[in-house]
C-alpha positions in Angstrom: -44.7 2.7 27.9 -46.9 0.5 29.8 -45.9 -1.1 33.1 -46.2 -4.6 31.6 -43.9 -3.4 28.8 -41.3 -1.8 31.0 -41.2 -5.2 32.7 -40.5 -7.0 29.6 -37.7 -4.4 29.2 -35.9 -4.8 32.4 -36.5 -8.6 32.5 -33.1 -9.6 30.5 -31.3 -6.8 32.3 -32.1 -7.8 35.9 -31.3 -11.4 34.5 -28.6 -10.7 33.9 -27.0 -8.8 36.8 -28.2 -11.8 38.7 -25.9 -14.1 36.1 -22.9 -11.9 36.7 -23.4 -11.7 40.7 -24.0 -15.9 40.8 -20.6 -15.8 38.3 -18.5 -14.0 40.8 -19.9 -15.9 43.6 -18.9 -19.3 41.8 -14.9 -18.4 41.2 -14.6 -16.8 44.7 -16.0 -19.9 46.2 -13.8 -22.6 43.7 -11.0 -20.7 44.7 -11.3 -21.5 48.5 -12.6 -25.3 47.7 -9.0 -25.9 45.3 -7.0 -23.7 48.2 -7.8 -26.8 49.9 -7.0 -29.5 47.8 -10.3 -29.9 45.1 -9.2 -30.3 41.2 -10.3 -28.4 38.9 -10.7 -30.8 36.3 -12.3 -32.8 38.4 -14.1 -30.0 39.8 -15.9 -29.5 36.4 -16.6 -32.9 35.3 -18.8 -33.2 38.6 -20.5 -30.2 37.8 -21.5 -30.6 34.6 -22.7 -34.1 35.8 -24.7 -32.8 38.2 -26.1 -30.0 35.7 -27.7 -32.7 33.4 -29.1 -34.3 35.9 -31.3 -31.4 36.7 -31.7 -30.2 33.0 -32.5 -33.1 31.0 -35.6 -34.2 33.1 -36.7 -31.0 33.3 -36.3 -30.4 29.3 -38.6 -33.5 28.9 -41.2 -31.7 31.4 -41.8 -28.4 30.2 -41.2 -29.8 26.5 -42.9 -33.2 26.6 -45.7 -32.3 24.3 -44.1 -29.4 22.4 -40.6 -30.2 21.8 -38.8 -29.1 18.5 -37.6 -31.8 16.5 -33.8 -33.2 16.6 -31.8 -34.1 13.9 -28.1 -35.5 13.9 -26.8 -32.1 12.3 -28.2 -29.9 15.0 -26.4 -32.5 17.7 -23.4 -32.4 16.0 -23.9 -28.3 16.5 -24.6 -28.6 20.2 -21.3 -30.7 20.6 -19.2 -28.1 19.0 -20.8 -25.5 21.2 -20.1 -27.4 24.0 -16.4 -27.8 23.4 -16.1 -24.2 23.5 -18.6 -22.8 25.9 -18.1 -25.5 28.4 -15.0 -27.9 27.8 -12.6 -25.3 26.9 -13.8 -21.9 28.6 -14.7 -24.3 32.7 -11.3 -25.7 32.5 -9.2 -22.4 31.2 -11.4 -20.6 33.7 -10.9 -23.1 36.6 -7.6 -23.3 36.1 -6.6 -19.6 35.2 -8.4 -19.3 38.8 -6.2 -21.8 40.6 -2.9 -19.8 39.3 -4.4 -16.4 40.5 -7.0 -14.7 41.7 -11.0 -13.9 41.1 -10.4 -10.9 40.9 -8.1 -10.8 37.5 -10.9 -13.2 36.3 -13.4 -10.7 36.7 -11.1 -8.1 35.2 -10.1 -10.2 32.1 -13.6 -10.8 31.5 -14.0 -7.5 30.2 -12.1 -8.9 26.7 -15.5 -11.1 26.1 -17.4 -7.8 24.7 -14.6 -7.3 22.4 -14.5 -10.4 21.2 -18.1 -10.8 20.6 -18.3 -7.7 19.1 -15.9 -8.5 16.7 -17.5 -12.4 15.5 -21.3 -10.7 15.7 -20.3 -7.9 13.4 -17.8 -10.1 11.3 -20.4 -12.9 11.2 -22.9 -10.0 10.3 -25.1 -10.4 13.2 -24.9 -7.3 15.0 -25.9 -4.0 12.7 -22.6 -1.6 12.6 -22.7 1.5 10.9 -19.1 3.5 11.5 -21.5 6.8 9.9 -24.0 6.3 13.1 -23.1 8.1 16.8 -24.9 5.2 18.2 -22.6 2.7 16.7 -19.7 5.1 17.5 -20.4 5.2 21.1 -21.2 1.3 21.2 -17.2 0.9 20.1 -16.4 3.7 22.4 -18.2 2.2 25.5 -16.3 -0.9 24.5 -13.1 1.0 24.6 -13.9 2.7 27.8 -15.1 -0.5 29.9 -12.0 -2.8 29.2 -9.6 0.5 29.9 -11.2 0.8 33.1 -10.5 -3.0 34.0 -7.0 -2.6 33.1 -7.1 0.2 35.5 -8.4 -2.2 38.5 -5.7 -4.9 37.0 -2.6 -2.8 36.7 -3.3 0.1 39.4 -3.4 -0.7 43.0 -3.2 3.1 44.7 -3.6 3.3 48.1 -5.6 1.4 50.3 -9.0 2.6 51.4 -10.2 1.8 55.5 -13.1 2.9 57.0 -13.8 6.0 55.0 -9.9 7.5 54.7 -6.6 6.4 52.7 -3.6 4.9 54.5 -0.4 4.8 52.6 1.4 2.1 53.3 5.1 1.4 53.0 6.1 -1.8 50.9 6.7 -4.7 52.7 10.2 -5.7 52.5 10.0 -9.1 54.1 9.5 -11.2 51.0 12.0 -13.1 49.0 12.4 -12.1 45.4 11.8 -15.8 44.1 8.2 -16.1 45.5 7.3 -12.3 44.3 8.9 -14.0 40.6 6.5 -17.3 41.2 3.4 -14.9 42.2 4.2 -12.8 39.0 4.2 -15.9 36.6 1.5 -17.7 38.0 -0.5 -14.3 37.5 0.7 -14.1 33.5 0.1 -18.1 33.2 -3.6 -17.8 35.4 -4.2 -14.1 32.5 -3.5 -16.3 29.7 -5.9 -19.0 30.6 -8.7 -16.6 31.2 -7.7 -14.5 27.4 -8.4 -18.1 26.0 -11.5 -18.6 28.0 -12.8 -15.2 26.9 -12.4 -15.9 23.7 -13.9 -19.1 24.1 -17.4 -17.3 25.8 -17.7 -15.0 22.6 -17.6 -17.9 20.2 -20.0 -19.7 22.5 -22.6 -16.3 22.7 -22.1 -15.4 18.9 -23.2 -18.5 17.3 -25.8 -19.6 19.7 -27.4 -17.0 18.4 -28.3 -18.6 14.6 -28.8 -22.0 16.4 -31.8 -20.0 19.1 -33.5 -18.7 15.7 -34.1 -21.9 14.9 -34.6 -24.3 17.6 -36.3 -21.8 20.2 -36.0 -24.3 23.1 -33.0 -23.0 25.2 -33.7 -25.4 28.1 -33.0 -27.8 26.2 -30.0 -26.8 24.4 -28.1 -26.4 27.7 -29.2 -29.8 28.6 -27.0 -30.8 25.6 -24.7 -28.6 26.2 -23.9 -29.9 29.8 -24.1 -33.3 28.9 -21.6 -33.0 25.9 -19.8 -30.8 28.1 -19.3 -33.8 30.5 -18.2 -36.2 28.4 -15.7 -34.0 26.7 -14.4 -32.5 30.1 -14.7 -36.4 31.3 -11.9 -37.3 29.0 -9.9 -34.0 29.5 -9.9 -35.5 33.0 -8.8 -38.9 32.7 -5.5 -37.6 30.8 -4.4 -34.6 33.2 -5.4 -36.1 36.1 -3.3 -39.1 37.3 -4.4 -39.2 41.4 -7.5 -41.7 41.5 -7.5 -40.4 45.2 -8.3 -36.8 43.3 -11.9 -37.9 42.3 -13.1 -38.9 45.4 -15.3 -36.4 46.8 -15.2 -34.6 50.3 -18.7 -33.4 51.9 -16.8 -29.6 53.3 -16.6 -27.1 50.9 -15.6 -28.9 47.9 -19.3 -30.5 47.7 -21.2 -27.3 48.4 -18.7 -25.4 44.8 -20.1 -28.5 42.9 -23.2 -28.4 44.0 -23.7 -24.2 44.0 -22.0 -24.9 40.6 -24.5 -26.9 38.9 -27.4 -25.2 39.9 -26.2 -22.0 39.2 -23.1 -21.7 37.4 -24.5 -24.5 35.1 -28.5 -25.0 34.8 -29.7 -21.3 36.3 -27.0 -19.3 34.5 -26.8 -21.4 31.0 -30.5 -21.1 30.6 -31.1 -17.1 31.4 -28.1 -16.4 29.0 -29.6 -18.8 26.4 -32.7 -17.0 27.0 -31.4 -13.5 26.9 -29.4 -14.1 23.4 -32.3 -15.4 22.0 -34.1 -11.9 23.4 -31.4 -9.5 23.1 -28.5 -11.3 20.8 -25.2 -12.0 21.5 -23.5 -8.9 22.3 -26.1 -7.7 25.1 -25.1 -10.4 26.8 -21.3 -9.7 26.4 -22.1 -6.4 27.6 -23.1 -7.2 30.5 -19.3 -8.5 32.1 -17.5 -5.0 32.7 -19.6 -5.4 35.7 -18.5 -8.4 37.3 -15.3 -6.7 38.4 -17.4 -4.3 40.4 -19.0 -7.0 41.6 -16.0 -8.7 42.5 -14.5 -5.8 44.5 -17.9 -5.2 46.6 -18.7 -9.4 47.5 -14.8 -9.3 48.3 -14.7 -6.4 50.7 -17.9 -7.5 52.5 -17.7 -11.5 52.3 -13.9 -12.2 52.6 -12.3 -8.8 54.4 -10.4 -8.0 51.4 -9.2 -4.3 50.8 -10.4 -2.0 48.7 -8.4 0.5 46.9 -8.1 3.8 45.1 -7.5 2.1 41.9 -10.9 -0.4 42.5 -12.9 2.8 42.6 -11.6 4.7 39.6 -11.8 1.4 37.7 -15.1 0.7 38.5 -16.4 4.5 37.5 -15.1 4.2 34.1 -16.7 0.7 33.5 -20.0 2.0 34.8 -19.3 4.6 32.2 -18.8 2.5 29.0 -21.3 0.2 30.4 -24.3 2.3 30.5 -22.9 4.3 26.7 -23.0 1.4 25.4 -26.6 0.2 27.0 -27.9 3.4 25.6 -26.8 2.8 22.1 -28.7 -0.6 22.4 -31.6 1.1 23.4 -31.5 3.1 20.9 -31.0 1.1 17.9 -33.6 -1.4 19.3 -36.1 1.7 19.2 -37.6 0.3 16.1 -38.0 -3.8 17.5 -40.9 -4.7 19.0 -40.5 -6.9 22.6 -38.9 -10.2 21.8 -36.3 -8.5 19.7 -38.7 -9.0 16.4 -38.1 -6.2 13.4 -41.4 -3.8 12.9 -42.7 -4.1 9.6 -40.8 -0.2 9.0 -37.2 -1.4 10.5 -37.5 -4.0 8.2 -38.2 -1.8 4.5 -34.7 0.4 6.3 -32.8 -2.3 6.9 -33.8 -4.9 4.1 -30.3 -5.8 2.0 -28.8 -6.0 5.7 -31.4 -8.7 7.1 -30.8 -10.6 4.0 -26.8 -10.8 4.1 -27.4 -11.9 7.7 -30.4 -14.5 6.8 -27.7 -15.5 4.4 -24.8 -15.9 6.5 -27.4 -17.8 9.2 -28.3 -20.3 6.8 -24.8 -21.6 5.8 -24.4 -22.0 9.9 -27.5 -23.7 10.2 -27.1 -25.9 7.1 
C-alpha cells in the first residue's frame, strides 16, 4: 500500500477521533455554562442559529457552480433528519446533561453502535453474515465495548493518586434525601441520553441512502441546522417561559455557543456526513466507545477530577471491542476500492445482496 493510499485510509479514522474529542469537549463545557444559569433549550436554538450562519454561505461557495439539484421531496427528507439528529438528540442530550454528568453521557453513548447496527443491518445496509468470524467478532466487539462502559458507569473501585490507590472510607455526612435526588436525577439525565442514542443511530443510518444520492454533505448539514433551528426554535418557545432566559451573557455561556456552532454543529456535522458517505453508517457508530476514555483523560487533566480503578478496566475492554470490531471492517472492506466503491469481483460475490439493498434505498429515496 502506497503512502497516498494509507492516507486516504487513516483520513476518516483520524476524523473521527477529532469528532469524538470536540464531542466531549462540547458537554464538559455546557455543563459548566448551565451550572451557572444558561438553558439548554435556549442553549441549542442559539447554536444551531449560529451553525447556519457559517454553513449556508459557505454551501453556496464551494457549490456555486456545481450544486446538485433540489427538489421538495429531498427537503422534506432533510427536515425529518433534522428532527431526529438535531431537534430531538441536542435537547435529550443537553438536558440528560443538565440532570447528570458528562461522564454517563459518554458512557451511554456506547448504545449508538448497537442501535445502528441493528437499523443498518435491518434496513439492509450493512452486510451480516452470522456464518462469517468477521461478522461474529463485529457483534462481539459490540458486545464487549458497551460492557465495558457499563463497567466505567456502575463500578467506581478505588480511587487512583499520583501513581498508587487510596481506599477511602464513605462519607457519612450526607443526608439520604439529596443522595435519593442525585440518584433520580442520574436515572432521569440516563433516560434522556438512551433516547438521544437512539435518536443518533436513526440520524447515521439513513443519511446514508440520502449521501448516495445527493453527494454534497456540506450542504445537507446546512439544512439540517437550519431545520434544526426552527424546530428547536419552537421546542423553545413552549418549555421555556423566562424571556430573561434568552438573553445572552458574554462569560462562558457565549464562548459553549459559539465553540458549539463551529464545532459541535458545522466542523462535526460535516466530517460525520463525510465519513458515512466514505465508510457508512456504522463506522461512524463505531467510533463512540471511545469518548468515555476520552472523557476520563480531558477530566482528570482539565477539571482535577479522579480517576479510578473502574475508569481503567472500563476503558481496556472498550479499546478491546473497539479495535475487534475495526478489524472486521477492515476486513470485509478488503475487497472496496478507496471511497468505499465495490471492485468489479466484490460485486459478482455479493450481487443478490447489492440488489435487496439498491431496493430497499430506492423506496427511502422515492
Amino acid at each position: 500500500m502506497g503512502v497516498k493510499a494509507w492516507l486516504s485510509e487513516m483520513a476518516p479514522i483520524a476524523a473521527m477521533l477529532m469528532v469524538e474529542c470536540l464531542d466531549v469537549g462540547l458537554t464538559t463545557l455546557s455543563k459548566a455554562a448551565m451550572s451557572r444559569g444558561m438553558n439548554h433549550f435556549v442553549f441549542v436554538v442559539y447554536s444551531n442559529a449560529v451553525a447556519t450562519l457559517i454553513l449556508f454561505p459557505l454551501s453556496f461557495i464551494i457549490h456555486r457552480t456545481k450544486r446538485p439539484p433540489l427538489n421538495f421531496s429531498l427537503l422534506c427528507k432533510f427536515f425529518l433528519l433534522s428532527l431526529a439528529g438535531i431537534t430531538v438528540m441536542q435537547n435529550c442530550v443537553f438536558t440528560g446533561v443538565s440532570y447528570s454528568s458528562p461522564t454517563l453521557g459518554s458512557a451511554m453513548s456506547n448504545l449508538i453502535p448497537a442501535f445502528t447496527f441493528l437499523l443498518a443491518v435491518a434496513f439492509r445496509l450493512e452486510n451480516l453474515d452470522l456464518r462469517s468470524s468477521r461478522s461474529l467478532i463485529k457483534i462481539l466487539g459490540t458486545l464487549v465495548s458497551i460492557s465495558g462502559a457499563l463497567m466505567i458507569t456502575l463500578y467506581k473501585g478505588p480511587p487512583i493518586t499520583a501513581g498508587s490507590i487510596i481506599i477511602k472510607s464513605p462519607s457519612v455526612s450526607s443526608s439520604d434525601n439529596h443522595l435519593q435526588r442525585t440518584a433520580n436525577n442520574w436515572v432521569i439525565g440516563g433516560l434522556f441520553f438512551a433516547i438521544a442514542c437512539l435518536a443518533v443511530s436513526i440520524w447515521n443510518t439513513f443519511q446514508a441512502p440520502i449521501l448516495r444520492s445527493y453527494p454534497s454533505e456540506i450542504t445537507i448539514v446546512s439544512f439540517f441546522t437550519l431545520f434544526g433551528t426552527i424546530q428547536c426554535a419552537a421546542v423553545a418557545l413552549v418549555a421555556v417561559k423566562d424571556l430573561d432566559a434568552w438573553k445572552m451573557r458574554p462569560d462562558v455561556e457565549l464562548v459553549t455557543i459559539i465553540y458549539s456552532a463551529v464545532f459541535g454543529g458545522a466542523a462535526t456535522f460535516s466530517v460525520q456526513a463525510w465519513c458515512i458517505r466514505r465508510k457508512g453508517p456504522v463506522f461512524v457508530a463505531m467510533f463512540k466507545p471511545l469518548s468515555i476514555g476520552i472523557a476520563v483523560i480531558m477530566g482528570v487533566i482539565f477539571l482535577g477530577d479522579t480517576l479510578y480503578v473502574g475508569s481503567v478496566i472500563g476503558a481496556v475492554i472498550i479499546a478491546t471491542g473497539f479495535y475487534g470490531v475495526m478489524w472486521a471492517q477492515s476486513k470485509e472492506g478488503e475487497g472496496h476500492a478507496v471511497g468505499g466503491l465495490p471492485s468489479s469481483s466484490s460485486i459478482e460475490k455479493a450481487a443478490p445482496l447489492l440488489r435487496a439493498a439498491e431496493k430497499n434505498e430506492q423506496m427511502w429515496l422515492d
